[in-house]
N, C-alpha and C positions, 0 to 999 in steps of 0.2 A: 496463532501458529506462524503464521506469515511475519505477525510484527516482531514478533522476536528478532526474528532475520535482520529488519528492520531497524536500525536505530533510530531515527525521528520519528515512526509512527510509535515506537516503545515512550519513546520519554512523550509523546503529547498523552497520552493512556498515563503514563505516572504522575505528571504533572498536572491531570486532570483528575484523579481519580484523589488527592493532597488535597485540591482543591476544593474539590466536592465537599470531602470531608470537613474540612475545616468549615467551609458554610454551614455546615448541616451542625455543626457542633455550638459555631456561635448563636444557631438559630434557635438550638437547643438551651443554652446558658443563659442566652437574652429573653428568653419566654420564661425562663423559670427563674430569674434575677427581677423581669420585669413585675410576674404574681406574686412574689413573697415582698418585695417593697411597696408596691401599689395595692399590697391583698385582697386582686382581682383575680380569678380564676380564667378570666378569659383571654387574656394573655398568654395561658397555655397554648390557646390556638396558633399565636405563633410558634410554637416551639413544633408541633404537629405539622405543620403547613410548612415552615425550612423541611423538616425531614421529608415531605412527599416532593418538594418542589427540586428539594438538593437531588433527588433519586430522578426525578423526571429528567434535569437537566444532563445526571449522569449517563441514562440510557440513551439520550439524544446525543452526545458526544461520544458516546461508544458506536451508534448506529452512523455517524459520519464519518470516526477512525473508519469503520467495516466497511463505508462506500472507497474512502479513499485506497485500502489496502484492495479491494476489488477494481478500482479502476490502474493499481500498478501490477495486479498481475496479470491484468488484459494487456495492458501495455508492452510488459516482458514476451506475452503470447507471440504479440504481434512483431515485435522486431528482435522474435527470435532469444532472448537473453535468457540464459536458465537463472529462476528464482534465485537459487542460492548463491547466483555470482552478483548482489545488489549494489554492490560497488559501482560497479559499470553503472547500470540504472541511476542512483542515486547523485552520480558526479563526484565520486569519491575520487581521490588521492591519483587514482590510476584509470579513471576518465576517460583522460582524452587521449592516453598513451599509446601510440602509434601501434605498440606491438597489439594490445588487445582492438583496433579497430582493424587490423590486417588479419588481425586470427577471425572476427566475425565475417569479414569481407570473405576471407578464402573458404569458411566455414558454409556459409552462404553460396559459394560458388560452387564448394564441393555436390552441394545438395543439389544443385542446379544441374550439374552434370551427370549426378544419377538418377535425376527425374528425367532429363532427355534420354538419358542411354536405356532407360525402361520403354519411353515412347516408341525409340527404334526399333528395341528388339520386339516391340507389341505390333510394330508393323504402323502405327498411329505416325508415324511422319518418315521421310525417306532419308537415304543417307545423306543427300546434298543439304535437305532443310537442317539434319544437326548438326553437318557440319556450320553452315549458316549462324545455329547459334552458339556452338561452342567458342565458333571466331567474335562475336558480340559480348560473349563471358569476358573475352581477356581483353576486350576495348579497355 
């Protein structure tokens, strides 16, 4: 789901997934090229052993994409970034662009000033403490 969004964790899932295969295939052809030339049947074993080995190695690299796509939407959690905007996150084209780190800043601040303006009206801190920190917002 996520990696979709994603373009590098997409292409390391494609270019894994090419890969796998292609082992799994020459492990397949080399087992079964090796028992018909050597007309040993045990050979086969390799051809059996790539296919479980190429599939072990594939669910290990799919279960590390999963950690990594887990640890970037923790990270969006935490500093705020919606999923679908992974540009930002990822260091795309429009990164470091002034407008999108003023729109997070103000975004940010917005929230800021309607979690104070809740405290006040809850009575949880006085008018002088929000004024206090609405003037620390605009530092």
């Amino acid at each position: 789901m996520f990696e979709k969004n994603d373009k590098s964790l997409l292409w390391m899932r494609v270019i894994t997934n090419v890969l796998i295969f292609i082992i799994a295939a020459a492990s397949v052809l080399s087992g079964i090229i090796l028992s018909i030339t050597l007309k040993n049947a045990m050979f086969l074993f390799i051809a059996v052993g790539g296919i479980f080995l190429s599939f072990f190695a594939w669910v290990v690299v799919r279960l590390f994409l999963s950690y990594l796509c887990d640890i970037k939407l923790i990270r969006n959690k935490l500093y705020g970034i919606e999923n679908s905007n992974l540009k930002v996150f990822l260091g795309g084209e429009n990164s470091h662009s002034p407008v999108l780190l003023a729109n997070t800043v103000r975004t940010r601040q917005e929230k800021e000033r309607e979690r104070l303006k809740s405290l006040l009206d809850a009575g949880v801190i006085t008018e002088k403490e929000y004024q206090q920190e609405i003037d620390n917002l605009q530092k």
